[in-house]
N, C-alpha and C positions, 0 to 999 in steps of 0.2 A: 668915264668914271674909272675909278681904278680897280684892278679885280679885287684887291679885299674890299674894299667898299659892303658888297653879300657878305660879309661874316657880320656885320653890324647885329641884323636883327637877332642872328645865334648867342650872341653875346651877351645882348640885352637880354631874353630870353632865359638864358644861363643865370645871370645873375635875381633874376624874377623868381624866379625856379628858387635859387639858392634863400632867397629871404623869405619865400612863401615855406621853407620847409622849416625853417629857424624860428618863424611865427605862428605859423597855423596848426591847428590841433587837428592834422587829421593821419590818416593810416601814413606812414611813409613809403609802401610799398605803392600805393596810389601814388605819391608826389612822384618819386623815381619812375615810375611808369610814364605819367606826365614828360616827366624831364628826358625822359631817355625817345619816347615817340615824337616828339616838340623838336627836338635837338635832330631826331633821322630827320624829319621833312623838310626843316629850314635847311639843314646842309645838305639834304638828296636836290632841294630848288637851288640853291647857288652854285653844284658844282654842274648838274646841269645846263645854267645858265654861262658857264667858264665854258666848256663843250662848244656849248650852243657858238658864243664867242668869236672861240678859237677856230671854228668850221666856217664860220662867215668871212674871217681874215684872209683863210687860205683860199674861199672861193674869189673875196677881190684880187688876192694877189695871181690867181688862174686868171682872172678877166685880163689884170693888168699884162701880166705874160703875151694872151692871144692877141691884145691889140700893139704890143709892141711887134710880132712875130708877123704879126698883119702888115703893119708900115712898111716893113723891108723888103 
């Protein structure tokens, strides 16, 4: 999958966020709260996950290293 792929749910998110605060009658310091804790977690999981990723790349590309380094 591609790495923006994780921004999806932020997005959607963002935009839910944006029509709930256009429509609903309630405190806006609540929605913004909403919006702004919603928005840390989805983006603290996806760059997490990018991390996560990039750390498993580098340890194939170690394996790939030791068995080439092995053969010779």
């Amino acid at each position: 999958m591609p790495k923006w792929f994780g921004a999806i749910p932020g997005i959607a998110f963002l935009l839910l966020m944006i029509y709930v605060i256009f429509t609903k009658d309630q405190s806006l310091l609540t929605k913004l709260t909403v919006l702004i804790v919603g928005e840390a977690l989805l983006n603290g999981i996806w760059l997490e996950a990018l991390e996560d990723r990039k750390k498993k790349a580098s340890r194939e590309i170690e394996k790939m290293k030791a068995k080439d380094l092995s053969r010779k």
